[in-house]
DRENTOR-37607 format. One line per 10 residues: number of its first residue (from 1); their letters; for each residue z, x, y of C-alpha. Coordinates in Angstrom, 1 decimal. Layout:
N
NUM) A) Z,X,Y  ...
This chain:
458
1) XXXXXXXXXX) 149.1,50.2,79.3  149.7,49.2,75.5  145.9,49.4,73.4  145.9,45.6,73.0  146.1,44.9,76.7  143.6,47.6,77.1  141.3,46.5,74.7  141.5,43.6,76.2  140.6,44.6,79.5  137.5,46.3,78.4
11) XXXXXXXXXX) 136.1,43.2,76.9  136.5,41.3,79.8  134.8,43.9,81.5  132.1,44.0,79.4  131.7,39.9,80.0  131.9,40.5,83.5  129.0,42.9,83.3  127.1,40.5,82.2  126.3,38.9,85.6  127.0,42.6,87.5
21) XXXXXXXXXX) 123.7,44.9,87.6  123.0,46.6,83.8  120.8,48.7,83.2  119.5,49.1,80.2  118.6,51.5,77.4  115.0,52.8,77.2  112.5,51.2,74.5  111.3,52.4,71.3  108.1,54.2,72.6  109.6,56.0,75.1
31) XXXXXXXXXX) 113.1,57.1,72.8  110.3,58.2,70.1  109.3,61.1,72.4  113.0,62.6,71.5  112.3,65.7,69.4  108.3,65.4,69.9  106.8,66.0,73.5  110.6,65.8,74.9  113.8,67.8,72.9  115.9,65.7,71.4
41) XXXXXXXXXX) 118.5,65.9,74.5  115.3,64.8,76.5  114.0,67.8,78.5  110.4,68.4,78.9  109.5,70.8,75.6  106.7,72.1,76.9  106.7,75.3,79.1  105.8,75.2,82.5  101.9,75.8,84.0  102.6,79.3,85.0
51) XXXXXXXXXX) 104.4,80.5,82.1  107.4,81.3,83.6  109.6,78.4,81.8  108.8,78.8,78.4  108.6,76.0,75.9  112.0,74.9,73.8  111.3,75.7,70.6  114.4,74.5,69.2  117.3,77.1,71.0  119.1,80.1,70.0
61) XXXXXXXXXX) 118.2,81.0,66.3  120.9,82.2,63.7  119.2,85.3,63.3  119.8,86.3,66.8  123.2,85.6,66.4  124.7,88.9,66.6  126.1,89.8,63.3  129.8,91.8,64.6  130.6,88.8,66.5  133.9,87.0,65.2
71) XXXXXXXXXX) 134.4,83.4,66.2  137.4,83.5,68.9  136.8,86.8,70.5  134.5,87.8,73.2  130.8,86.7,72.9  128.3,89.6,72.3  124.8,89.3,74.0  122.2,88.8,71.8  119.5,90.4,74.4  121.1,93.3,75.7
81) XXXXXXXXXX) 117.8,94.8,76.3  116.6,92.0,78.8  116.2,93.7,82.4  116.0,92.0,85.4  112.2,91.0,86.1  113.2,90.9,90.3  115.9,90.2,92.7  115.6,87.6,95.0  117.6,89.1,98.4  117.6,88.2,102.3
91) XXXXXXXXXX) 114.2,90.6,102.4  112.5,88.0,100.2  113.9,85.0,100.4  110.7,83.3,101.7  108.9,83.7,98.3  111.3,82.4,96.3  113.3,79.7,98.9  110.9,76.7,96.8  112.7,77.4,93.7  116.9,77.9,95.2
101) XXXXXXXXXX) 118.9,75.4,95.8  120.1,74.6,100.2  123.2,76.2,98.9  122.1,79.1,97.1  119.8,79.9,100.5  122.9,79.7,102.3  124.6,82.4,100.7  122.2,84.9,100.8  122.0,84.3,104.9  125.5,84.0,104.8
111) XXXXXXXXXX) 126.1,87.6,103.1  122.2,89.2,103.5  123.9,93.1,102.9  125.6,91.8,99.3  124.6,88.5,97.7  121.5,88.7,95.6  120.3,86.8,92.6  119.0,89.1,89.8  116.5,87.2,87.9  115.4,87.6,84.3
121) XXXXXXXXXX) 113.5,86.1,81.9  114.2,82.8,81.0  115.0,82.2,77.4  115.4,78.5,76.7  118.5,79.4,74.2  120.1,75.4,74.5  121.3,73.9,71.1  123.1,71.4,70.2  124.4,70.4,66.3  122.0,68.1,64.4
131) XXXXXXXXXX) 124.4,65.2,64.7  124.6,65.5,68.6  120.8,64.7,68.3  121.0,62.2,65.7  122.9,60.1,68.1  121.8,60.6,71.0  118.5,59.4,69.7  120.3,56.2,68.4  122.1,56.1,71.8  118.7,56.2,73.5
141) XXXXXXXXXX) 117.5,52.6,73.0  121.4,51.4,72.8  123.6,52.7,75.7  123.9,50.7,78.7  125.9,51.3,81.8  128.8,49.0,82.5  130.8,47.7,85.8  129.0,49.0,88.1  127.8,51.9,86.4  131.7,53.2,86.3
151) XXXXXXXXXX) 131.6,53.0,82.3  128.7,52.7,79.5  128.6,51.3,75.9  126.3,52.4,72.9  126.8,55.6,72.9  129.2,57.9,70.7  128.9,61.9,70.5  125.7,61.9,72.1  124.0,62.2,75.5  124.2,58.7,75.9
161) XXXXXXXXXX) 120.9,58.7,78.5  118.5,61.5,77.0  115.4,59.8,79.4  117.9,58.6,82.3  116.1,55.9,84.9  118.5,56.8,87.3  121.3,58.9,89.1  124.1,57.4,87.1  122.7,57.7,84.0  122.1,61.5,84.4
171) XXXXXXXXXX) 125.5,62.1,85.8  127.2,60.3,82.7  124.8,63.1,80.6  127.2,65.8,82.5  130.3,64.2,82.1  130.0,63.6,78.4  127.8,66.5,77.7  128.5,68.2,74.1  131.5,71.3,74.3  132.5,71.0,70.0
181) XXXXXXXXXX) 135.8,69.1,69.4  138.8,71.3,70.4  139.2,74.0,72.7  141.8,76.1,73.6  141.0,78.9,76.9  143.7,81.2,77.8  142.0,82.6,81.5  142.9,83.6,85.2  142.1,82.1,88.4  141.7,83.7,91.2
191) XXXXXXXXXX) 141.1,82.5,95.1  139.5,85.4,96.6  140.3,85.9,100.6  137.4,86.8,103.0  138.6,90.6,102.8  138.4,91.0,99.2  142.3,90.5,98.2  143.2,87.8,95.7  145.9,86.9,93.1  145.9,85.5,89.5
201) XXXXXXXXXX) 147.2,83.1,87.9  147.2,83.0,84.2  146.5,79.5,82.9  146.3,78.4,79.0  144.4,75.6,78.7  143.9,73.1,75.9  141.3,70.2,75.4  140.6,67.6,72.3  137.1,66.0,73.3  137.7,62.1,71.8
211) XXXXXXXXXX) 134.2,61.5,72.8  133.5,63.8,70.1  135.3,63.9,66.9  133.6,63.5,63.9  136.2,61.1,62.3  135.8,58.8,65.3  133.7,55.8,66.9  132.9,53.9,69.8  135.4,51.3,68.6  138.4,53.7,68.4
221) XXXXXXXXXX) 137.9,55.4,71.6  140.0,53.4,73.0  138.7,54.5,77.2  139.8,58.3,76.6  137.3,60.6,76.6  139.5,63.9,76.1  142.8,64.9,76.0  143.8,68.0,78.5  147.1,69.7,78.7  147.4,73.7,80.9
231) XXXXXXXXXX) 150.2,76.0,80.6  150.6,78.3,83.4  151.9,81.5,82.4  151.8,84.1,85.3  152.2,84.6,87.8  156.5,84.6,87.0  157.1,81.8,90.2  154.8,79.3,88.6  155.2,80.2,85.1  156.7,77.7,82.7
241) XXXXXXXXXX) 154.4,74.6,84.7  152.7,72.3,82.6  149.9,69.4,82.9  148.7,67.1,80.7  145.9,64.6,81.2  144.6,61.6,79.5  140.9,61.7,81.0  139.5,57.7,80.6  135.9,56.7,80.7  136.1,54.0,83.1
251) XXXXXXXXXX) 138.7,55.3,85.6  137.9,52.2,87.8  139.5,50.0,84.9  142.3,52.6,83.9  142.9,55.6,86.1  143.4,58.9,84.4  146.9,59.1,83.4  148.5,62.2,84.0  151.8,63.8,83.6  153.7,67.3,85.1
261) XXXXXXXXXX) 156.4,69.5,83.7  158.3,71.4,86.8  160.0,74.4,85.0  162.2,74.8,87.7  163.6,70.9,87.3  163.1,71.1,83.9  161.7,67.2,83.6  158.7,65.8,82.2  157.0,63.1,85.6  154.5,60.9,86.1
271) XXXXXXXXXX) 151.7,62.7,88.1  149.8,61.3,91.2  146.2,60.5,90.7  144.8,63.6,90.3  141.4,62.8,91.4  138.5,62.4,93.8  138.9,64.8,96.9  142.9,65.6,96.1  142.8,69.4,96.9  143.6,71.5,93.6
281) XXXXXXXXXX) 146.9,73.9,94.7  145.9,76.6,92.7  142.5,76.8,94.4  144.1,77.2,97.6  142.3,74.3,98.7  139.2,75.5,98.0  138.4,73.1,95.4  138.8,69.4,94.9  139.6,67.6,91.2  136.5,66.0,91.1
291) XXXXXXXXXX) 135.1,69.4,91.9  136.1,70.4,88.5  133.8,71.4,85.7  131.0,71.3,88.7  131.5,67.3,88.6  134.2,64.9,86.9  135.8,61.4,87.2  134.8,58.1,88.2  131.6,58.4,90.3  132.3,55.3,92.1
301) XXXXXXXXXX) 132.6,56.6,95.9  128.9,57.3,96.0  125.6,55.9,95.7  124.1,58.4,93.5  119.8,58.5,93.3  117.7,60.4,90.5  115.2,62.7,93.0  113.5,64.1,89.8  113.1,67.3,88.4  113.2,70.5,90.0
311) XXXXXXXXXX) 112.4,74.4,88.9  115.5,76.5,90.4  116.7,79.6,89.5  120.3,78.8,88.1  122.9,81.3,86.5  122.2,80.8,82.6  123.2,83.5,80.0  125.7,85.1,81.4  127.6,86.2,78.3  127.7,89.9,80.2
321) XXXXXXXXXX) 129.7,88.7,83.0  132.5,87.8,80.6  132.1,91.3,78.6  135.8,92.7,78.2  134.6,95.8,79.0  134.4,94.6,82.5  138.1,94.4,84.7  138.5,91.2,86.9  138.1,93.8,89.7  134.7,95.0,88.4
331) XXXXXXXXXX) 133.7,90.6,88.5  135.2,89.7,92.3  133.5,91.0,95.4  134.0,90.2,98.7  132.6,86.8,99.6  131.0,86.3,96.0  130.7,87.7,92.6  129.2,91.4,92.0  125.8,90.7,91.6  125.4,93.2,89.2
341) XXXXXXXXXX) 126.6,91.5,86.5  124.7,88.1,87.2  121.9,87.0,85.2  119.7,84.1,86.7  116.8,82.6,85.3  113.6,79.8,86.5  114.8,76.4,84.1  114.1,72.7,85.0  116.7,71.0,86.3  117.4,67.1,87.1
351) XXXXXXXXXX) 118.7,66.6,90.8  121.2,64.0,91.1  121.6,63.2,94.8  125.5,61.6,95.5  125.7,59.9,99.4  129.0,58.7,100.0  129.1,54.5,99.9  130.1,53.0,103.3  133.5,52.4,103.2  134.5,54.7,100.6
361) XXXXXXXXXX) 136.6,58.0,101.9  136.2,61.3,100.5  136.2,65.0,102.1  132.2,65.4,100.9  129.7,63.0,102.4  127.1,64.5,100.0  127.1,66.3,97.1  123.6,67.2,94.9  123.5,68.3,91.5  121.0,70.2,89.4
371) XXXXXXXXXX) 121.3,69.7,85.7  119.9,72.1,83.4  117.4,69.9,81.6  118.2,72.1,78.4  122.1,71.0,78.3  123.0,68.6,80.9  125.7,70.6,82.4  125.1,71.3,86.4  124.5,74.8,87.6  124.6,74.4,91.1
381) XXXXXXXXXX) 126.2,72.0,93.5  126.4,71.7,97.2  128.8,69.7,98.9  128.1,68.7,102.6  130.6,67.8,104.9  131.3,64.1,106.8  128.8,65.7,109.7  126.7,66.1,107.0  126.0,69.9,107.0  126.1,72.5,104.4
391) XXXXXXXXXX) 130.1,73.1,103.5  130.1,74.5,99.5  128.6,75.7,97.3  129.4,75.8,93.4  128.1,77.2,90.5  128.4,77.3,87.0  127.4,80.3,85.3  126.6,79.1,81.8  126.2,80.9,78.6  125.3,80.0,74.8
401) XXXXXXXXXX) 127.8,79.8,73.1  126.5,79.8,69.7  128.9,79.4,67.2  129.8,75.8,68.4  126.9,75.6,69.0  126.4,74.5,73.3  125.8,75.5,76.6  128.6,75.5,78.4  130.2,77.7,81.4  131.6,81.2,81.3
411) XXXXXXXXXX) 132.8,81.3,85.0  133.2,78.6,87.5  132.5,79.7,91.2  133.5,77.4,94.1  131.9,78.9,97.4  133.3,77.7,100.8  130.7,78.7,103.5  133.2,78.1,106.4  136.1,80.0,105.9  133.7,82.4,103.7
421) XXXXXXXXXX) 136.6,82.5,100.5  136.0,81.1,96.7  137.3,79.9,94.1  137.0,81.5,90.1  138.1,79.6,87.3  137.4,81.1,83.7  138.2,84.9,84.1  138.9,86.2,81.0  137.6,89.7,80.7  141.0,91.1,80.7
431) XXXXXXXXXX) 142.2,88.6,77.6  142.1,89.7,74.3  140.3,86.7,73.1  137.8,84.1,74.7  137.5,80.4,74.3  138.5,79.4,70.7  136.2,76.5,69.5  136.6,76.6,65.9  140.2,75.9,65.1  141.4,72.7,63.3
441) XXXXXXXXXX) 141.2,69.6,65.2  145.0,68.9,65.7  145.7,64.5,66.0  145.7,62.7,69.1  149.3,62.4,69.4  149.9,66.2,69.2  149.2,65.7,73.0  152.2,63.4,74.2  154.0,63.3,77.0  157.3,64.1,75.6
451) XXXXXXXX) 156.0,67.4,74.3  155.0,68.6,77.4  158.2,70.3,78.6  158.3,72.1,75.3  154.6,73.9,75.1  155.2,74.7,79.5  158.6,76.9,77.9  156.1,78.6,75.5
């Protein structure tokens, strides 16, 4: 679709909105709480009543900032002291079940002898840059949903709903949520079988977030919020495979658009709609595209509800589980990660409840988030199946990562309960760098179609 049909299209969706249910931005009291009793992302800045959330007293300082680190290679953790306070294990379970998510109960029972949940003391280490706030406290009183909820306006490299009045609203915080403006991840992915075996695949990934960029607006967007292409190196079968991906903000108006290079037919094609419930091969099924990055794409299959706020022990600072002086083997266990290099901590989260509409198909009949209130970005997930019972279980194990600076994920884990196997995306131990944030933001059309072929060969 040519930008003058598209543009087009979106403003007659946004005078169709006009007699479809909007919601609307919050008013000037409320918006002047941002960066007083609420952070200027719009969690709660106060601590909790028994101390064991601490207040946000503006993130991860510079001084902490560990001095040998070098932008581009492996993050260095600026607590290495920090011991774990408890464990929370199928002996105590009870005590602490008010605070886990269903999900995270459900593994322990599942694997009582091996999973655990080493808990330490939460440090409230979220930051964002200055002009993330700036906006997003513009965005506040100016961002509205759109069709349905399956777009928004008002809102440019911010969270465009810092004080969200409902489900939607929240979930658009983790879609768009803050990860700097380029990033390129070379990392494994590994499905690991109920006895312990597994296989890698070494994937290069790339991402410009259009959302984001400094020299853009909310004019020039143009529906894309980021650009994706991977390169699969290893193992040798798959090697040369490419993908690129135009990722829209209203998918009901444009699908994403995505393309695939087949080394072995050496041409360029227009990909199916990678999206929704279509199972990810490289997951060995064990993951779904809207799965990915705990939750992305249109969220128009469901009817999703804001159930409040929630204290839960999520995985947060985890910058030890991606040490490089830890082997891939040393990170996979059977039936989960080795606890032993898990850090979890008590933080508020937002639950976001998704019940599939009637009508609408998809493998998950529910699926509930928690979103760290510090970042937006979900930590946990359970997915229930069309009988409605527990099925998987995901979780992000995010970490600061402070010279961008955000919260963002170190490791994805995608759990299946059933056939008791998961899914890792983000292993990079064994790589000789980490996620490079910092580079130089390369134009939009550096990720075309016709290139595609070219950077799979690399």
């Amino acid at each position: 679709m040519n930008r003058f049909k598209l543009h087009h299209l979106l403003a007659l969706t946004v005078s169709l909105s006009v007699s479809l249910p909007v919601f609307s931005a919050v008013d000037e009291a409320k918006a002047a709480q941002l960066g007083k009793t609420l952070t200027p992302v719009g969690a709660e800045k106060a601590g909790n009543k028994a101390g064991t959330i601490p207040a946000w007293t503006g993130g991860l300082k510079k001084e902490q900032i560990p001095k040998e680190f070098a932008s581009g290679n492996h993050y260095i953790n600026p607590w290495p002291d920090d011991k774990p306070l408890f464990t929370i294990n199928s002996n105590n379970i009870d005590k602490y079940r008010e605070n886990l998510s269903e999900g995270q109960v459900a593994l322990i029972e599942t694997y009582p002898d091996t999973f655990n949940m080493p808990v330490y003391k939460s440090r409230r280490s979220a930051i964002q840059p200055e002009v993330i706030y700036e906006n997003t406290r513009k965005a506040a009183v100016s961002a509205q949903l759109l069709d349905g909820g399956n777009g928004f306006k008002g809102a440019y490299n911010a969270f465009p709903f810092p004080i969200p009045n409902n489900g939607l609203e929240a979930l658009w915080n983790h879609i768009v949520r803050y990860r700097g403006h380029y990033a390129i991840r070379r990392s494994s992915e590994a499905s690991v079988h109920r006895n312990g075996s597994y296989s890698l695949a070494t994937i290069q990934q790339e991402a410009l977030f259009n959302y984001n960029l400094p020299d853009g607006s909310e004019e020039t967007l143009n529906n894309i919020i980021f650009y994706y292409q991977s390169m699969t190196r290893s193992p040798a079968r798959l090697a040369g495979g490419a993908v690129l991906i135009y990722e829209t903000l209203n998918q009901v108006l444009q699908p994403r658009q995505a393309w695939a290079y087949n080394a072995g037919q050496r041409r360029v094609r227009r990909a199916p709609n990678l999206a929704y419930d279509t199972p990810i091969a490289a997951a060995d099924g064990l993951r779904t595209a809207d799965d990915t990055d705990m939750y992305n794409g249109a969220p128009n299959r469901y009817e999703w509800k804001l159930l409040g706020k929630k204290e839960l022990y999520i995985p947060y600072n985890n910058i030890e589980l991606t040490s490089p002086k830890l082997e891939y083997s040393d990170v996979l266990g059977v039936g989960h990660l080795n606890p032993d290099h898990t850090r979890y901590e008590l933080h508020r989260v937002w639950v976001v409840e998704g019940n599939l509409k009637p009508g609408e198909r998809h493998i998950y009949k529910k699926r509930v988030l928690y979103l760290d209130e510090d970042s937006w970005g979900a930590a946990v997930v359970d997915q229930y199946d069309s009988r409605g019972d527990l099925w998987r279980v995901s979780m992000a194990y995010l970490m600061n990562y402070y010279d961008v600076p955000t919260t963002w994920t170190g490791l994805d884990v995608y759990h299946d309960l059933q056939s008791r196997r998961y899914n890792v995306q983000g292993l990079a131990n064994e790589q000789n760098n980490f996620v490079q944030l910092n580079l130089p933001i390369p134009p939009r059309n550096y990720f075309k179609p016709s290139s595609l072929r070219r950077r799979g060969k690399r």
